[in-house]
N, C-alpha and C positions, 0 to 999 in steps of 0.2 A: 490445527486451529491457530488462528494469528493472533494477535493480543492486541488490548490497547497503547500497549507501550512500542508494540511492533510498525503498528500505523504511524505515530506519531514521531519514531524515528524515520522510519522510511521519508513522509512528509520535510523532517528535515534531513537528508540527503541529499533532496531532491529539488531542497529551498523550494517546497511547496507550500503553498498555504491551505487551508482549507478549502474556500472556494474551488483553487485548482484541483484539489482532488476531486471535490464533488461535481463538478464541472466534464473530467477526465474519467467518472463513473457513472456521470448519468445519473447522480443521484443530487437532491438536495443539500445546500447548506447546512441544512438546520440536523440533517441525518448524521453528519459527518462533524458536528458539535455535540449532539445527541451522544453520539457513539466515545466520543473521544475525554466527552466529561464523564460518562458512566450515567450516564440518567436516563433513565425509563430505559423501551428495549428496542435495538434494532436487528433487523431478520439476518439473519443466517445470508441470504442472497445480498442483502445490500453490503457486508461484509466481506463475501467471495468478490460482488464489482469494485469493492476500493482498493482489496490486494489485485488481484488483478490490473487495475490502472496502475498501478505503484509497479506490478510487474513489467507491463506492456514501457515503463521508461525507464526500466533499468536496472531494477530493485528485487535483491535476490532476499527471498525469504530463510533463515535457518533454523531448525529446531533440533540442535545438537546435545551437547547437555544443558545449552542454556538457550531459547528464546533469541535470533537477534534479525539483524537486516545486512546485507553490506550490497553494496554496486557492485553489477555484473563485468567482470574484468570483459576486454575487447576479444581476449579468446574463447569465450562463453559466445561471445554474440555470432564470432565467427565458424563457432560447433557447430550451434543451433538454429545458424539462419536469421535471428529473431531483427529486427529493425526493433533497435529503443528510439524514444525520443527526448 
C-alpha cells in the first residue's frame, strides 16, 4: 500500500505539482489535495492511478523496512523495457 508521504515524495522527485499528477492520472485536482491533506476518503482505485502515473515517469515505489520512493536507475528502464517520461 503507498502512503501519503510516498505520493508527495514521489511528486517531489519528479518536481510535480499537483495538478500534474492528477492530470497524469486522470483524476481531479481536488482528489489529489483530498488525498494528500488526509481529508475525507479517496478509493483505493484513485490511489492505484496516482502511483501508477508517478510509476509510468519514473518513480520506483519501496517498501523495505521503511516506506520510500527513489528514481528508476537507466538500467531498470533498460531490464524492463518501460518508456518513463
Amino acid at each position: 500500500m503507498v502512503t501519503i508521504a510516498q505520493i508527495k515524495a514521489a511528486r517531489g522527485l519528479l518536481d510535480w505539482s499537483q495538478p500534474r499528477l492528477a492530470n497524469a492520472a486522470g483524476l481531479s485536482e481536488v482528489t489529489v489535495k483530498r488525498f494528500e491533506a488526509h481529508v475525507g476518503s479517496v478509493s483505493q482505485d484513485a490511489i492505484s492511478r496516482m502511483r501508477v502515473a508517478l510509476e509510468a515517469a519514473g518513480v520506483e515505489f519501496t517498501n523495505g523496512n521503511q516506506s520510500g520512493v527513489r528514481l528508476a536507475r537507466i538500467q531498470d528502464r533498460e531490464r524492463t523495457g518501460k518508456d518513463f517520461i
